[in-house]
C-alpha positions as CSV (number, residue, x, y, z in Angstrom):
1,X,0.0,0.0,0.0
2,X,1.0,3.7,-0.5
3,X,1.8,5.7,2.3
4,X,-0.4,9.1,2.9
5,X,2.6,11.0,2.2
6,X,3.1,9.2,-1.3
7,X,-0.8,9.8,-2.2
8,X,-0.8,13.4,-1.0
9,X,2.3,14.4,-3.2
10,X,0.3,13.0,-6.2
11,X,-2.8,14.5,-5.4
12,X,-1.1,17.6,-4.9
13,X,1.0,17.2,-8.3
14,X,-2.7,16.6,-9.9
15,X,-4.0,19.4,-8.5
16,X,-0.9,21.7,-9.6
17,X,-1.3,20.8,-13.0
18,X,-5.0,21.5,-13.3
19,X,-4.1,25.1,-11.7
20,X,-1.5,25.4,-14.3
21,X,-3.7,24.2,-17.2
22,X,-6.6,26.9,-16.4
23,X,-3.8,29.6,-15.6
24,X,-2.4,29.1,-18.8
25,X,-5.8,28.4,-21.0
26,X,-6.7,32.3,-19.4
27,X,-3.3,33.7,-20.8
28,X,-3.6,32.6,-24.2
29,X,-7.2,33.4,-23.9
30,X,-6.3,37.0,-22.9
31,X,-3.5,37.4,-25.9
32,X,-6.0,35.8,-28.3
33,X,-8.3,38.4,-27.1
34,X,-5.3,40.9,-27.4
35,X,-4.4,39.6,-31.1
36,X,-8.0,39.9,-32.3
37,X,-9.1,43.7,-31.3
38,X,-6.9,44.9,-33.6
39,X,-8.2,42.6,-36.4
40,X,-11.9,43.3,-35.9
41,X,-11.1,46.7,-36.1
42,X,-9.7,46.7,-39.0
43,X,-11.9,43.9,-40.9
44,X,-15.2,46.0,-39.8
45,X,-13.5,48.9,-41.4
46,X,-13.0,46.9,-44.9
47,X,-16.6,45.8,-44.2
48,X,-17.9,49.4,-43.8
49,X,-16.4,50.8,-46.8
C-alpha cells in the first residue's frame, strides 16, 4: 500500500497541474483576445467601406 505522504504528493502534483492548465488556457485566452481587437477593427472597417 502507499503511504499518505506518497498519495498526497500525487494529489497535490494533480492538483498543480490543473491550476496550471486553467492559468495558462486564461493567458492565451487573454492574448488571443489581445491579437483579435486589432483585427476586428480593422476587418469592420474593410466591411464598412
Amino acid at each position: 500500500m502507499a503511504s499518505i505522504k506518497d498519495i498526497g504528493g500525487f494529489f497535490m502534483f494533480i492538483v498543480g497541474g490543473l491550476v496550471a492548465i486553467i492559468v495558462g488556457s486564461f493567458m492565451i485566452r487573454g492574448t488571443m483576445h489581445m491579437w483579435d481587437n486589432p483585427d476586428n477593427e480593422k476587418t469592420k472597417g474593410k466591411k464598412k467601406d
